[in-house]
C-alpha positions in Angstrom: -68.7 -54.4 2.6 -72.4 -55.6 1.8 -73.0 -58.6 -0.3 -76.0 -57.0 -1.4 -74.2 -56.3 -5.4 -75.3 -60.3 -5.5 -78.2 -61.3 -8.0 -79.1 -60.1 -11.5 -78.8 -56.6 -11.6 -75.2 -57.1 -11.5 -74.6 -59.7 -13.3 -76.9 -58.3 -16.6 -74.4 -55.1 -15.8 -71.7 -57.4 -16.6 -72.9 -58.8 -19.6 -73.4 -55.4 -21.3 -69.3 -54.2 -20.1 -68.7 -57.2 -21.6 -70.7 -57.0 -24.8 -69.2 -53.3 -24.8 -65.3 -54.1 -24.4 -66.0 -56.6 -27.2 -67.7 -54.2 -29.5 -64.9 -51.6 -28.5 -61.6 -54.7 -30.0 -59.2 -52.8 -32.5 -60.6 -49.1 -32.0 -58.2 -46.2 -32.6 -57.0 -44.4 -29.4 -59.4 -41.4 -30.7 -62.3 -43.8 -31.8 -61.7 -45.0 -28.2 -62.0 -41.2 -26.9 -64.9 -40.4 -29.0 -66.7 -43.4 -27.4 -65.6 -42.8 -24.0 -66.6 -38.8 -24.0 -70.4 -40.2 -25.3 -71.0 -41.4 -21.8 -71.8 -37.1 -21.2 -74.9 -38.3 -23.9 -75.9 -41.6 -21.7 -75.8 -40.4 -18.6 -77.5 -37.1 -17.8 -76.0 -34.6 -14.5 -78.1 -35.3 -11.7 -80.6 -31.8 -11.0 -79.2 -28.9 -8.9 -75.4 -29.1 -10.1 -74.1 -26.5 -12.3 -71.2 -27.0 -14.9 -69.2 -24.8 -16.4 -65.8 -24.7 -17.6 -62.7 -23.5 -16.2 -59.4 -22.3 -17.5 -56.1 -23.3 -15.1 -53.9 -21.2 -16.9 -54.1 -22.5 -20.0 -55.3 -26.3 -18.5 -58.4 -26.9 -18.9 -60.9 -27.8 -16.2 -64.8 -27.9 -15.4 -66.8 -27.0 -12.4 -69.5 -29.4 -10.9 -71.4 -26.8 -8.6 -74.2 -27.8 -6.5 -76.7 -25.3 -5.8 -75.5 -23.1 -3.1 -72.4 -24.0 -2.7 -70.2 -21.5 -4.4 -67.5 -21.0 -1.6 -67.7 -24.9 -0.3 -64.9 -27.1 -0.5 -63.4 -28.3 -3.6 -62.4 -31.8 -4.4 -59.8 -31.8 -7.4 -60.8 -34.6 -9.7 -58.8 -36.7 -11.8 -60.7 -38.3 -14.3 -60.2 -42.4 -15.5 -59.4 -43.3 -18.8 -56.0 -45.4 -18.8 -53.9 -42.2 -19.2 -55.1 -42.0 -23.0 -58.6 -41.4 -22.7 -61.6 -40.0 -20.8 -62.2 -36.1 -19.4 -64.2 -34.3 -17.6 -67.2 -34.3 -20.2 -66.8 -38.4 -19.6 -67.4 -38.3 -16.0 -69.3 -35.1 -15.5 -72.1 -37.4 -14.6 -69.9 -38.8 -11.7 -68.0 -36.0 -10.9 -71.6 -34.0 -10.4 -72.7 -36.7 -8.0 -70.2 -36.7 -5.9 -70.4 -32.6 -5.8 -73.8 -34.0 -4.3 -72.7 -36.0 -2.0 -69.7 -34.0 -0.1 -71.6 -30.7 -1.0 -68.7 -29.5 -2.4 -67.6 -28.4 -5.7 -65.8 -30.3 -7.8 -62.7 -29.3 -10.4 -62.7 -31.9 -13.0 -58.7 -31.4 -14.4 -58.6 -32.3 -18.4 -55.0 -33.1 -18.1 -52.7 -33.8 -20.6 -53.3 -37.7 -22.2 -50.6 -40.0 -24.1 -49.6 -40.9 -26.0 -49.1 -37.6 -27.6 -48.4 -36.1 -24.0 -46.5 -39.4 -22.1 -45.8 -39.6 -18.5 -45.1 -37.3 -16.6 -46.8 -34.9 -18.1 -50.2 -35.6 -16.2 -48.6 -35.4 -13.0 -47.0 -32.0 -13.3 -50.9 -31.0 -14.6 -52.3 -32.5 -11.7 -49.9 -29.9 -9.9 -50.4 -27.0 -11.6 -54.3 -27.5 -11.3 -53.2 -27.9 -7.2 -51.6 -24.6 -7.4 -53.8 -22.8 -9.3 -56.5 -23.5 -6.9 -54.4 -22.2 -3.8 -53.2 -19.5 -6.3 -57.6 -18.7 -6.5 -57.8 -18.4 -2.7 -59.1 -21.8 -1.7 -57.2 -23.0 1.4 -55.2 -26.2 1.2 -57.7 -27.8 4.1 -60.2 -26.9 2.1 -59.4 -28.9 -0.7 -58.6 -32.8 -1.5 -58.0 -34.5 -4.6 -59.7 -38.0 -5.6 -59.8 -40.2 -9.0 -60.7 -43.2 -10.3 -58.7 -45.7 -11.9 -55.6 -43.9 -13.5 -57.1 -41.1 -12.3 -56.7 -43.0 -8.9 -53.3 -43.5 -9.6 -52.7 -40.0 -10.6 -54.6 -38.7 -7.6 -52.0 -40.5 -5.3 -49.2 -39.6 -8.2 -49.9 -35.6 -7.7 -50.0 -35.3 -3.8 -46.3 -37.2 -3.9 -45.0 -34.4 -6.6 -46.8 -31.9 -4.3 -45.2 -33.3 -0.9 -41.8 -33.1 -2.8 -42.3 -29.6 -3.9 -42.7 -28.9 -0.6 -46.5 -27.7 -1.1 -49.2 -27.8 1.9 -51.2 -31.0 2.2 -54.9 -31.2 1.0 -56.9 -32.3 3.7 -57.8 -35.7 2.5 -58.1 -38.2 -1.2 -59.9 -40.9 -2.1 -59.0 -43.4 -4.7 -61.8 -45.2 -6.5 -60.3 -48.8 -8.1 -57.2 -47.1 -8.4 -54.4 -48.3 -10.9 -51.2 -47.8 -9.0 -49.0 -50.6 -9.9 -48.3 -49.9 -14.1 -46.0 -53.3 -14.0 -49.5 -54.9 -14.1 -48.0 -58.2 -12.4 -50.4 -58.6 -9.3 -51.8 -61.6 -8.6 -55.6 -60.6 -8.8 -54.7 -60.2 -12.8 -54.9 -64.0 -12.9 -57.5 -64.6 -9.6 -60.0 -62.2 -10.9 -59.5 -62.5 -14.6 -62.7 -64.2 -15.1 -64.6 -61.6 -12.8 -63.7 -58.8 -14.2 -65.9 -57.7 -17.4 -63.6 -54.6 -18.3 -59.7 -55.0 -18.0 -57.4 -57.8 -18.9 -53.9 -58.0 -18.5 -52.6 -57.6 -22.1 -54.3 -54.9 -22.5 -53.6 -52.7 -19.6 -50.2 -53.6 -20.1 -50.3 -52.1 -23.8 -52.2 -48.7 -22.4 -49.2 -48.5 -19.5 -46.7 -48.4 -22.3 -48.1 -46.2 -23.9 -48.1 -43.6 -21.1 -44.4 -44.6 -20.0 -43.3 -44.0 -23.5 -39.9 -46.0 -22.5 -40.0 -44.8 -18.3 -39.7 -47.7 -15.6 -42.8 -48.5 -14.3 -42.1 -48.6 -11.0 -41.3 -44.8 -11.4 -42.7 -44.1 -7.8 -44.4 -40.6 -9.8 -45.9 -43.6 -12.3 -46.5 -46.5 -9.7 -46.6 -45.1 -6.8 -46.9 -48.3 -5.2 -43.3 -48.2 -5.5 -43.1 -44.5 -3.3 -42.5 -43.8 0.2 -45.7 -42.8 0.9 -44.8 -40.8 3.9 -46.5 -37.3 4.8 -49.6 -37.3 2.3 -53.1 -36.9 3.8 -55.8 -39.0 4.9 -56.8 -41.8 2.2 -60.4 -43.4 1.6 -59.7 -46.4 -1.1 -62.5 -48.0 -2.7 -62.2 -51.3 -4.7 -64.6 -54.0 -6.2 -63.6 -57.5 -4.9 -64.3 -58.9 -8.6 -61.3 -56.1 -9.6 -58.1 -56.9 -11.4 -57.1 -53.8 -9.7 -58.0 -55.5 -6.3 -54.5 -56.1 -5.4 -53.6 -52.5 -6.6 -55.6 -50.7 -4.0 -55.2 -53.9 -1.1 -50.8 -52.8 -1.9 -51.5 -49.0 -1.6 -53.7 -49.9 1.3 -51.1 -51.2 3.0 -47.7 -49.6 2.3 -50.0 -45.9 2.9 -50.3 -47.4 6.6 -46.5 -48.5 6.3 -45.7 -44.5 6.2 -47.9 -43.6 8.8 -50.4 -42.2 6.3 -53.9 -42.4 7.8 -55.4 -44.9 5.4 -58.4 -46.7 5.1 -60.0 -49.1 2.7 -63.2 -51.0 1.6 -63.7 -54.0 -0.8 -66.9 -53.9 -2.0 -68.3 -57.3 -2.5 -69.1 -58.5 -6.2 -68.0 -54.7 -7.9 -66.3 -54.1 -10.3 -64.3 -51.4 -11.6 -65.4 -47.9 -10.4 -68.7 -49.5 -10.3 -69.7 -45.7 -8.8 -69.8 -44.9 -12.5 -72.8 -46.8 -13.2 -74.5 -45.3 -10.2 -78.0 -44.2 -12.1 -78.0 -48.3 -12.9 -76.8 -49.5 -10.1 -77.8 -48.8 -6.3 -74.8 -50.0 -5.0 -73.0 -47.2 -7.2 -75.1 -44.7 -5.5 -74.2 -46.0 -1.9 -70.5 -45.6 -2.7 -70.8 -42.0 -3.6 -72.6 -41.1 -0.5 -69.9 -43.0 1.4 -67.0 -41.1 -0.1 -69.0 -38.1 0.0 -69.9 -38.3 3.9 -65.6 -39.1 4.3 -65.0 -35.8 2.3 -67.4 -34.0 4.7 -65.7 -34.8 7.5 -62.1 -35.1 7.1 -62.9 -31.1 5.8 -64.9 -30.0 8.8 -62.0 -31.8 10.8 -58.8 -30.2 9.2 -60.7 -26.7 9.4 -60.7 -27.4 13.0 -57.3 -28.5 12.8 -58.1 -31.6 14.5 -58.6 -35.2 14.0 -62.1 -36.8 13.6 
């Protein structure tokens, strides 16, 4: 993709992640939480998107709605957060643009975090919210599921439990910086170590624990790097090129097209993890969201037709 994330703008960005993970050092998973969920206080829902919450028998959930959209297409969202933090009130600000973007509504899924819940407790959530949606009376072409970071991984985590259920395919996902390998042992860990202003290594490696609470990582529900990938929907993957993750998405990427799955991916020059997040500072943020927003729109309009685009 576009260079353009070159230049100040980015760089001051990265200075205050930076300033922020080292202000964050030796937190308490729910100190962590309570930080995390304040990001509802910094960054306001764009106008014309209404939120309210949702019950998925007994899981919680929360509706982004844009204005006049109440029977559009849903995209099920799985929020970031390293499995042990984050929800939907930490990304309703993202979750609400993208609702934007696709014209669609969005179901932010709250589902169930470790360590107190440990893998694979979120996948079965991620599930159940699936079914309870096609339980409501939305049409499986009508839906897909997306997520960023673990909530990547989970996104691509849930459509392999659904496939092996033997559920009906969403019509599409899309993955943003998705964590999909939890042996964290890529080689971008060491390349881009010095790029990235948010994860290192050790500590990833510490978070993936505690969500496998003693399971292998290359569980393909956990890693699904390690799945056959076969029969799951069209994929959009986006990743920052300055990403620890980088090699994450580029694997997926490529064992997705492996199994036939129609796959595609961009690497967005200089970003850095689900740099969409920061799209109210950062233009490039707010390109992204239209781009996965435009892909939603069409791969819907397409699978209503029952055709490809």
């Amino acid at each position: 993709m576009s260079k353009e994330g070159k230049g100040m703008e980015i760089g001051r960005l990265k200075e205050l992640i930076r300033a922020r993970s080292r202000a964050s050092e030796g937190l308490s998973i729910e100190e962590r939480r309570k930080a995390m969920d304040g990001n509802a206080n910094q960054f306001p829902v764009p106008a014309g998107v209404t939120v309210t919450k949702a019950d998925l028998g007994g899981l919680a959930a929360e509706w982004n709605v844009p204005d006049g959209t109440e029977s559009a297409p849903v995209l099920l969202y799985f929020h970031g957060g390293g499995y042990v933090q984050g929800s939907s009130a930490s990304h309703r600000h993202l979750t609400s643009r993208l609702a934007l973007a696709a014209n669609a509504r969005v179901l932010s899924v709250d589902y169930a975090l470790a360590p107190e819940a440990p893998f694979p407790a979120a996948v079965m959530d991620g599930v159940k919210a699936y079914r309870w949606l096609i339980a409501s009376g939305v049409q499986p072409n009508e839906i897909a599921f997306g997520g960023d970071s673990a909530g990547g991984g989970l996104t691509m985590a849930a459509l392999l439990a659904v496939r092996d259920e033997g559920l009906p395919m969403p019509a599409a996902a899309i993955a943003i910086s998705p964590w999909t390998d939890l042996t964290c042992d890529t080689g971008t860990y060491s390349s881009r170590a010095e790029a990235d202003p948010m994860i290192q290594q050790a500590g990833i490696k510490s978070i993936a624990g505690l969500y496998l609470n003693g399971a292998d990582p290359r569980h393909p529900l956990a890693s699904p790097n390690h799945a056959d990938l076969a029969g799951l929907p069209p994929l959009l993957i986006h990743v920052g090129n300055d990403e620890v993750l980088l090699d994450d998405a580029r694997d997926l990427h490529q064992r997705a097209r492996s199994a036939g799955v129609e796959a595609e991916i961009e690497e967005w020059e200089d970003m850095i993890h689900v740099w969409h997040a920061f799209y109210q500072l950062l233009p490039q943020g707010e390109r992204a969201i239209e781009r996965l927003g435009g892909y939603l729109s069409q791969r819907w309009t397409a699978a209503q037709r029952g055709g490809a685009i």
